[in-house]
VMD Tcl script that draws the C-alpha trace (Angstrom):
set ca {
  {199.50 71.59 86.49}
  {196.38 73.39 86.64}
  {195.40 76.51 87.66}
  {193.66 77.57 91.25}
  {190.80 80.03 90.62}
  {191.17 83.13 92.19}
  {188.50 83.46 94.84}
  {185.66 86.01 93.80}
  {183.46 88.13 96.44}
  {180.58 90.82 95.20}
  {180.03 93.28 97.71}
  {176.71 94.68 98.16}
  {175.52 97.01 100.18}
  {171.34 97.98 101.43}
  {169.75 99.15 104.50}
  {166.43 96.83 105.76}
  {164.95 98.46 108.56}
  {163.90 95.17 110.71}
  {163.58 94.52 114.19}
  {165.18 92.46 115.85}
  {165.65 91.49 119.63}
  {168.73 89.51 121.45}
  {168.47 88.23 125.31}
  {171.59 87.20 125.94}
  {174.79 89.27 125.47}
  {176.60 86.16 124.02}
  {174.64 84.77 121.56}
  {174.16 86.27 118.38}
  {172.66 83.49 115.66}
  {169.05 85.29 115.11}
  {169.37 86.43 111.46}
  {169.59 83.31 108.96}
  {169.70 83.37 105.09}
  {166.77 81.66 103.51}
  {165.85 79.50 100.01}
  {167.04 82.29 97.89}
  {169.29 85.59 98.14}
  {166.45 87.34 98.76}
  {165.30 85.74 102.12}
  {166.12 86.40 105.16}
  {164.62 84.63 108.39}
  {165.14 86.71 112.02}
  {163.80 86.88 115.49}
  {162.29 89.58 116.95}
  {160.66 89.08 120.46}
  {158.86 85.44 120.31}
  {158.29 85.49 116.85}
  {160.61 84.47 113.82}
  {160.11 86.22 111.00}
  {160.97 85.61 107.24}
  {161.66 88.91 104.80}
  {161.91 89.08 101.27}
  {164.14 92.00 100.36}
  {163.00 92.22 97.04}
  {159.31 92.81 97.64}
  {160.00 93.97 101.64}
  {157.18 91.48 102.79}
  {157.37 90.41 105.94}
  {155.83 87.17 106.89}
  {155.85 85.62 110.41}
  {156.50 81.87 110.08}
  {156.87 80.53 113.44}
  {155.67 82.18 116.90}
  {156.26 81.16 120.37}
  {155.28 81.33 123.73}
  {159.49 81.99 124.73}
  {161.75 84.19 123.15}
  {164.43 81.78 120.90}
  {168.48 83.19 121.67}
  {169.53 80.58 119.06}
  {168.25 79.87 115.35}
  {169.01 78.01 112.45}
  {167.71 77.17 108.79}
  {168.74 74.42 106.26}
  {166.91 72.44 103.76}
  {163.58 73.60 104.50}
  {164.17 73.41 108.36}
  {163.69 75.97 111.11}
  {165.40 75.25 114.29}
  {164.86 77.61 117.32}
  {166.82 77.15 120.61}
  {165.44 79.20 123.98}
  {166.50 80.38 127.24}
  {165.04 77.24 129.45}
  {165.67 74.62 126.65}
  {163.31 74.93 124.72}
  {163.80 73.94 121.21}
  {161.26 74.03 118.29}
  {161.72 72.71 114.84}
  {159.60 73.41 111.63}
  {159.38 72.51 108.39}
  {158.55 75.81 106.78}
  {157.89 73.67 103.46}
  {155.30 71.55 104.83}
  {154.63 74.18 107.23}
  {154.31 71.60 110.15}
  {155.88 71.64 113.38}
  {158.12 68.59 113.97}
  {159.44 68.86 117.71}
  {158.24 71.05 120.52}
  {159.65 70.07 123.43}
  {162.70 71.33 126.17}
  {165.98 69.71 125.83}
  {166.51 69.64 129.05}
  {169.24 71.06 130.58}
  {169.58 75.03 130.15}
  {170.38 77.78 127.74}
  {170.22 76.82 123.96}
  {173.61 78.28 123.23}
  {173.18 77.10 119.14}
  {171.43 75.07 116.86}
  {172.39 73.45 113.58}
  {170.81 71.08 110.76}
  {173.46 69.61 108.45}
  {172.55 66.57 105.99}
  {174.82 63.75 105.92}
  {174.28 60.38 104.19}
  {171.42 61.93 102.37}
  {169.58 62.18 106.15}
  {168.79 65.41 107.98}
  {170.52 65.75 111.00}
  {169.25 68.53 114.08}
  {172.49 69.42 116.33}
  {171.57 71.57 119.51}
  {174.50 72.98 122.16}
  {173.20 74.09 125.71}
  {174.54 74.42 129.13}
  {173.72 70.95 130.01}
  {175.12 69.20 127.09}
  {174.24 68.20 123.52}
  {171.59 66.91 121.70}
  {171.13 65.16 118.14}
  {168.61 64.19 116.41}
  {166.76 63.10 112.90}
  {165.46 66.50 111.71}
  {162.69 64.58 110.38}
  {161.66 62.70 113.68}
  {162.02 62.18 117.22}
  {164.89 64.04 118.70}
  {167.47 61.78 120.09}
  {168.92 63.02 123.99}
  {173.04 62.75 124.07}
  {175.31 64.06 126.81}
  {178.09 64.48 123.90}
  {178.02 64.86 120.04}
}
mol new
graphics top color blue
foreach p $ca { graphics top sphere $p radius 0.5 }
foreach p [lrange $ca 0 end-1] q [lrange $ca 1 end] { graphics top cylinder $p $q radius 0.2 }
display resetview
């Protein structure tokens, strides 16, 4: 029989003085990880922001004319949910914006990308229902995921 691994956590510990802003009392999902462990991406005000911990530069890679309350990054994707439905999605790669439109609906409560079957998918939760979508096209309206 073989052997489990024990599970093994670093712990780490460094101030970053960054501002950020939140909203809406709930929601919480403005500070992402990035391509590497030394990226970060966050919101403050209508702006997200990426920060490199290593070098501290700060570089502003999307800003809006709304204030996102939900964000998200995967595979080279930035997804930003707002207050009115709004929802943005970049490719920070190709630094070209894919979608720009309202959901419809209300409140962005979250945003995800995930990959499955080798296609990126764009998941987005707001008062009014769900939406999914190719992450690489047209974003497809559903009342349920």
């Amino acid at each position: 029989m073989g052997s489990l691994a024990e599970p093994a956590f670093t712990t780490s510990q460094a101030r970053h003085d960054l501002t950020t802003t939140i909203h809406h009392w709930q929601l919480r999902d403005l500070v992402v990880a990035g391509d590497t462990s030394d990226e970060l991406l966050y919101v403050c005000d209508s702006s997200v922001f990426q920060y490199n911990r290593r070098t501290s530069e700060v570089t502003a890679v999307l800003s809006l004319d709304w204030t996102p309350n939900s964000m998200t990054y995967a595979h080279g994707m930035l997804a930003a949910g707002g207050p009115s439905s709004q929802l943005c999605l970049k490719d920070l790669r190709e630094k070209r914006v894919i979608h720009r439109d309202p959901l419809g609906g209300s409140v962005n409560n979250a945003v995800h990308i995930s990959k499955m079957a080798g296609q990126l998918l764009l998941y987005a939760c707001n008062n009014g229902g769900a939406a999914v979508g190719r992450a690489t096209g047209p974003i497809l309206r559903s009342t349920s995921v």
